[in-house]
Rosetta silent file (secondary structure, phi, psi, omega in degrees, C-alpha in Angstrom):
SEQUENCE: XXXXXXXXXXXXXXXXXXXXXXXXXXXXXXXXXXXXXXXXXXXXXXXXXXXXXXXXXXXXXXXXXXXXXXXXXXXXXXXXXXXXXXXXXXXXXXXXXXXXXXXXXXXXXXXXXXXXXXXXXXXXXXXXXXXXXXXXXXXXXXXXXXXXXXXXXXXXXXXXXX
SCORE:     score description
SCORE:     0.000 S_00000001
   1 L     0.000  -33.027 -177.755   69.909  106.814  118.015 S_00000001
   2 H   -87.479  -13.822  162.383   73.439  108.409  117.912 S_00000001
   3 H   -52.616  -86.869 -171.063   74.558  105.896  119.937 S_00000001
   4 H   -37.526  -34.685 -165.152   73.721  103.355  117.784 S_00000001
   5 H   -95.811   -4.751  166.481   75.225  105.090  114.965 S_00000001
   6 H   -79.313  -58.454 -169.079   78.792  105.612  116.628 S_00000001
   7 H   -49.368  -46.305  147.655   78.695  102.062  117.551 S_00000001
   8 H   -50.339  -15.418  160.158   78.148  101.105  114.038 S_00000001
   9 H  -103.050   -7.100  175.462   80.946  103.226  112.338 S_00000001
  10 H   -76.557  -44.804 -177.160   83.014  102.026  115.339 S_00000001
  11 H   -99.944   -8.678  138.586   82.892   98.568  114.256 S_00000001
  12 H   -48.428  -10.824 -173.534   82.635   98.877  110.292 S_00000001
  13 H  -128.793   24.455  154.269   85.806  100.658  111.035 S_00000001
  14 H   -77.515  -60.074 -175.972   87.311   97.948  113.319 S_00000001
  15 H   -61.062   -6.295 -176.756   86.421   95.572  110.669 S_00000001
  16 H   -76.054  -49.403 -161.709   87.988   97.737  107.927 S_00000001
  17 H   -84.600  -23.138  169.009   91.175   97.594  109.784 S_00000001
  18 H   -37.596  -68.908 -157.702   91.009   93.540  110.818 S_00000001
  19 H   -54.251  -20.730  172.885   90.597   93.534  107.204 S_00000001
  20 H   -89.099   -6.798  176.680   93.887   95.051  106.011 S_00000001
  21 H   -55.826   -0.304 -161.065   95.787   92.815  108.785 S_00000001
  22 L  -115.307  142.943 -157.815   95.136   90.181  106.829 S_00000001
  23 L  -127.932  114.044  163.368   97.170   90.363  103.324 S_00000001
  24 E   -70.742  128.128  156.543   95.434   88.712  100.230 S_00000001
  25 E  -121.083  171.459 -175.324   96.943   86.874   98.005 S_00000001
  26 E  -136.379  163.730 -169.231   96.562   86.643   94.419 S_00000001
  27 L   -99.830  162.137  146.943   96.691   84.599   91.043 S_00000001
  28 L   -38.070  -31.040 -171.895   97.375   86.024   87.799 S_00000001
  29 L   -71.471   -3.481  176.564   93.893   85.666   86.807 S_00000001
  30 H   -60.075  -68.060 -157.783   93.434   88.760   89.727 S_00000001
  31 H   -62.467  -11.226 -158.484   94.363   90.907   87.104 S_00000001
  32 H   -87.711  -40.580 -179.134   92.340   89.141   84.277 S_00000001
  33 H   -87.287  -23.297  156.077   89.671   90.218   86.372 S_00000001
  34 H   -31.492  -79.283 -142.016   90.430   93.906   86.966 S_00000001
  35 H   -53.272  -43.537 -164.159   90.782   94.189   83.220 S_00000001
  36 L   -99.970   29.052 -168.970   87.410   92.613   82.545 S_00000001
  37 L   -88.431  152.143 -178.148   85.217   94.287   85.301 S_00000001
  38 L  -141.219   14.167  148.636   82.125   95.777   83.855 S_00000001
  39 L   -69.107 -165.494 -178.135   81.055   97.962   86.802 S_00000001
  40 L   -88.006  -18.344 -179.795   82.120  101.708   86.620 S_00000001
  41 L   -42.049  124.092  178.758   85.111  100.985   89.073 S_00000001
  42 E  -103.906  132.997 -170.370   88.366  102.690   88.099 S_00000001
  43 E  -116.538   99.086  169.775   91.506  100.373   89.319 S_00000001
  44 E  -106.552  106.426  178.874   94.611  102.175   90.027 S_00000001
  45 E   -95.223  108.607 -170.674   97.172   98.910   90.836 S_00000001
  46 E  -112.098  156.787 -131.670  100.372   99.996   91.692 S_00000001
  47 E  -155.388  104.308 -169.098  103.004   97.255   91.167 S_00000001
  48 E  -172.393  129.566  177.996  105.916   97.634   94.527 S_00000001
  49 L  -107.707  167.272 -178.197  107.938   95.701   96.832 S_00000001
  50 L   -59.266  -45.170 -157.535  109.008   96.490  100.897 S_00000001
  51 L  -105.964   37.221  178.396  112.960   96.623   99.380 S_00000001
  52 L  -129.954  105.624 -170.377  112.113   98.861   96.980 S_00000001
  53 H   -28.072  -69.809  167.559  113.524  102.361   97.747 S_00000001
  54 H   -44.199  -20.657 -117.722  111.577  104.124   95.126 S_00000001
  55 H  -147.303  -59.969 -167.732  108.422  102.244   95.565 S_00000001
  56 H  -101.004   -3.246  167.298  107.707  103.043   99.250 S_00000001
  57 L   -77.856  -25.137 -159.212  108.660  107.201   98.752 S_00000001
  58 H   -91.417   -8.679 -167.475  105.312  107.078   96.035 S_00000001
  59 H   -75.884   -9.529  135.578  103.273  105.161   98.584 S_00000001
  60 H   -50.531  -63.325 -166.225  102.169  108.400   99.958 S_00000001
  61 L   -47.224  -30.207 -169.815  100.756  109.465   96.997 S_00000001
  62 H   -98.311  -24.738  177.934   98.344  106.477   96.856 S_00000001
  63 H   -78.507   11.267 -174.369   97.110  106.448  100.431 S_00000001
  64 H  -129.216  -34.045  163.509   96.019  110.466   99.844 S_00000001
  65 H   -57.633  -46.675 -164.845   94.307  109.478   96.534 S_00000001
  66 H   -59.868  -33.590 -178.875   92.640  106.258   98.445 S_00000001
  67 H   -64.145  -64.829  154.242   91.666  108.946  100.570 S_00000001
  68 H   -42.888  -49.827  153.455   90.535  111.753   98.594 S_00000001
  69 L   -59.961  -12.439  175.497   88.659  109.495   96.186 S_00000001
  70 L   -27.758  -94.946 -145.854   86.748  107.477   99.230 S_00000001
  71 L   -69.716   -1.604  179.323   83.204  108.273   98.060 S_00000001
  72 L   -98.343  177.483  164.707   84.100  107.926   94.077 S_00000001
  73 L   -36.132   -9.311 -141.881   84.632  104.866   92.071 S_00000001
  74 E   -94.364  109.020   32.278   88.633  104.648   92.579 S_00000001
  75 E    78.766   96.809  122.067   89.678  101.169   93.810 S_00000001
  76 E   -77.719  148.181  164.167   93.608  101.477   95.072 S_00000001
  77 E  -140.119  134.064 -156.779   95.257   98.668   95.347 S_00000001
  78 E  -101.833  111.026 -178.026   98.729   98.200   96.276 S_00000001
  79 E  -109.143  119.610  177.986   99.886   94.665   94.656 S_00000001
  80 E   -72.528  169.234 -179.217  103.576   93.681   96.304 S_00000001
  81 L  -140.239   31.523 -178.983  105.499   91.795   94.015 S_00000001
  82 L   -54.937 -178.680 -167.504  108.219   90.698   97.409 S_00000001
  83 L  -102.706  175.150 -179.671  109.644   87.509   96.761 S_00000001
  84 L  -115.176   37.624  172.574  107.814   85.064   98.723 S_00000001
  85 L   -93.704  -16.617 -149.816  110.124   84.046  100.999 S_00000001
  86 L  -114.153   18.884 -167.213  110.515   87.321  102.580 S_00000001
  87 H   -69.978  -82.345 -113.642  106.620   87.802  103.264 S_00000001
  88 H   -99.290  -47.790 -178.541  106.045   86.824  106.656 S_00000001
  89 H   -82.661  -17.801  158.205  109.550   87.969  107.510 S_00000001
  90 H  -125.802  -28.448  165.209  109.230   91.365  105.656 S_00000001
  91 H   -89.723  -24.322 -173.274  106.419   92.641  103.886 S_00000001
  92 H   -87.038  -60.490  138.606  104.121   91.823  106.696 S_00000001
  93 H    -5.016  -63.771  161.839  106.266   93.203  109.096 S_00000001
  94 H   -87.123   -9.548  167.484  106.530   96.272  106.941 S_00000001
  95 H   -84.064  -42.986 -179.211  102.800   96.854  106.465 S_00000001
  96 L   -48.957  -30.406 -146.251  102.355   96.472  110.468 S_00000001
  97 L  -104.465  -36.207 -151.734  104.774  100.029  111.030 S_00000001
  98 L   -96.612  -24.990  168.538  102.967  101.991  107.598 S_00000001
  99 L    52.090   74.313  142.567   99.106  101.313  108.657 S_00000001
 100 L   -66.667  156.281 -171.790   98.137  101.725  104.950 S_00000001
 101 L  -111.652  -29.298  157.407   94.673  102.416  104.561 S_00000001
 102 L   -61.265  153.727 -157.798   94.849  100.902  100.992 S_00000001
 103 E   -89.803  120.518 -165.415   94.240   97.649  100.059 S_00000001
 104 E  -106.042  125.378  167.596   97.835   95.831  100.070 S_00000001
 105 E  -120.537  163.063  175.372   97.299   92.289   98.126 S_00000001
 106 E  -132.355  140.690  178.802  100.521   90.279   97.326 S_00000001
 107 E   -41.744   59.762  173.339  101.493   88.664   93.842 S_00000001
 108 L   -66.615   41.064  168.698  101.519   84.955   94.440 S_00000001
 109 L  -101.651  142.301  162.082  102.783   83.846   91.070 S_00000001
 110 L   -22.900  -68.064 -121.244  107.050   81.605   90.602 S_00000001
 111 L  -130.007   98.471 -169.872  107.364   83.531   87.597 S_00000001
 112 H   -46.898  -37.083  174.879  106.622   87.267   87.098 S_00000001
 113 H   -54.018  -10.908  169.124  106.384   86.528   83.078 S_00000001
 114 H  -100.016   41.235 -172.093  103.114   84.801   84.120 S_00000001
 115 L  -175.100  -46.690 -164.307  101.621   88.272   84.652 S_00000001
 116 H   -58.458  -25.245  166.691  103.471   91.281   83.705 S_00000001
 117 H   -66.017  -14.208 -176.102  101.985   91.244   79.896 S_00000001
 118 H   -62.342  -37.903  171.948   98.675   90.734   81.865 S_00000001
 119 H   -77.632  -61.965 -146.268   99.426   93.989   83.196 S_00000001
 120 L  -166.325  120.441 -176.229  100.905   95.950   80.279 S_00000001
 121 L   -89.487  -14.303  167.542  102.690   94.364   77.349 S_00000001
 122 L   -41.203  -46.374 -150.074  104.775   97.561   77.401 S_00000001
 123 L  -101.901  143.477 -172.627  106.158   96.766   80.573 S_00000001
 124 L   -44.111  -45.240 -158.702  109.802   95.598   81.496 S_00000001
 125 L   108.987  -58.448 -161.114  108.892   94.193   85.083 S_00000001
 126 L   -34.220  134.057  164.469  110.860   97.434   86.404 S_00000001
 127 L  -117.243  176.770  -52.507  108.842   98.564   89.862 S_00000001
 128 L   -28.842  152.849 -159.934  107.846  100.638   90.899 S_00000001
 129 E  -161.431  130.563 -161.641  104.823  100.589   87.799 S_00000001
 130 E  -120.559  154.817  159.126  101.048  102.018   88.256 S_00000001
 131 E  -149.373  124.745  167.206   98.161  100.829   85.712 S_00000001
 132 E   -83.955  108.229 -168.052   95.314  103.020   85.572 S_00000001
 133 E  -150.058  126.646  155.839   92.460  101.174   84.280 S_00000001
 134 E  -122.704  120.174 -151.584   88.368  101.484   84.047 S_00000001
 135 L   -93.388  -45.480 -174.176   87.824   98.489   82.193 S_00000001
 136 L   -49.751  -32.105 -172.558   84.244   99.754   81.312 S_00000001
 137 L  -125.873    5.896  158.598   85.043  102.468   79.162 S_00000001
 138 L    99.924   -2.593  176.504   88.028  101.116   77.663 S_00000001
 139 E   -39.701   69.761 -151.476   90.367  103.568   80.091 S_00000001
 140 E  -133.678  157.870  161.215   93.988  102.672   80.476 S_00000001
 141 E  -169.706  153.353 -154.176   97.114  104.465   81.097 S_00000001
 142 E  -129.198  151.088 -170.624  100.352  102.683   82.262 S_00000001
 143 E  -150.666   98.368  154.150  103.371  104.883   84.500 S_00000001
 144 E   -66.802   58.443 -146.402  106.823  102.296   84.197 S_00000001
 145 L   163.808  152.737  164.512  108.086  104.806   87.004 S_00000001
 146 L   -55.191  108.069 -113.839  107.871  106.417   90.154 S_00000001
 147 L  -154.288  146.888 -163.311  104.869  108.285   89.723 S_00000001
 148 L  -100.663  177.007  168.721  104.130  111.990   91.388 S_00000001
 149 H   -92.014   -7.573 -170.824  100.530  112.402   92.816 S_00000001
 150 H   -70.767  -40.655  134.710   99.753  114.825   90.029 S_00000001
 151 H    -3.738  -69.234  161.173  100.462  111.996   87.790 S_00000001
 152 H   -62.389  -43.420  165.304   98.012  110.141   89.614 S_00000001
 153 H   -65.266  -50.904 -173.985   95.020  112.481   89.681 S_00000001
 154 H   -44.585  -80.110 -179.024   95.509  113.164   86.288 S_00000001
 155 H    -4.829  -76.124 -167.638   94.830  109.707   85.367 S_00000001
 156 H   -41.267  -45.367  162.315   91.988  109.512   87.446 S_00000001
 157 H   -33.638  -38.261 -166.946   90.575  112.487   86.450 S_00000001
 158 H   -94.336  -33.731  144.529   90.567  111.354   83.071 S_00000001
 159 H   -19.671  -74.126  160.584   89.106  108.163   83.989 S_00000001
 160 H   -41.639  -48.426  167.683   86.409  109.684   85.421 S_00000001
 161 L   -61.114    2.512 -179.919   85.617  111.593   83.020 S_00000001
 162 L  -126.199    0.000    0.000   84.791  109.275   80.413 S_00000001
């Protein structure tokens, strides 16, 4: 029997990792659906590109919440917002050496104005930029900013909690 059941977290957790080689992309309407989700799922969607200095120092912070948060509700997802020229030659590239354990999707829209109020009407386009959101209870909180992890747990925390 334990045989069986190491063989079975060995390959859910082959297939885990297949699954981040392969980098989703997304429409605006990704986010339409975040927003509008009506499980209990709390979405923290962090907004970051490979050339962005600021952007990959917070990217700890979200791989030890993806971690720490495993068995709760908490969704990360890391959405790049590279240009899409440099994908193949850079963000994919740069996801091979960082083995994130978070779910990296990348921003397939021309024209960032046909999403960033989708996100936050608050927000500039400046990355790095976190949205906190459980759509269920009406939860939001928006970080235009390099964001700490304490930063982050709060959020969640608060999230949760509601």
């Amino acid at each position: 029997m334990s045989k069986t059941l190491l063989s079975l977290v060995f390959i859910a957790s082959a297939l885990y990792l297949k699954g981040q080689d392969s980098l989703l992309f997304i429409r605006a309407d990704q986010i339409k659906t975040w927003r509008t989700d009506t499980s209990d799922t709390i979405y923290v969607l962090n907004f970051w590109a490979s050339w962005c200095a600021p952007c990959i120092a917070e990217l700890p912070y979200f791989e030890r919440l993806h971690a720490e948060y495993a068995e709760k509700p908490v969704r990360v997802i890391l959405v790049s917002t590279d240009f899409r020229r440099d994908v193949d030659r850079r963000l994919k590239p740069f996801l091979a050496k960082q083995s994130l354990r978070s779910r990296v999707v990348f921003m397939d829209e021309k024209t960032p104005n046909d999403w960033i109020d989708l996100v936050s009407p608050e927000w500039s386009g400046a990355i790095p930029a976190t949205l906190v959101i459980r759509p269920k209870t009406k939860f939001e909180r928006f970080f235009e900013r390099q964001v700490r992890y304490e930063d982050l747990e709060k959020a969640v925390q608060e999230a949760l909690s509601q």
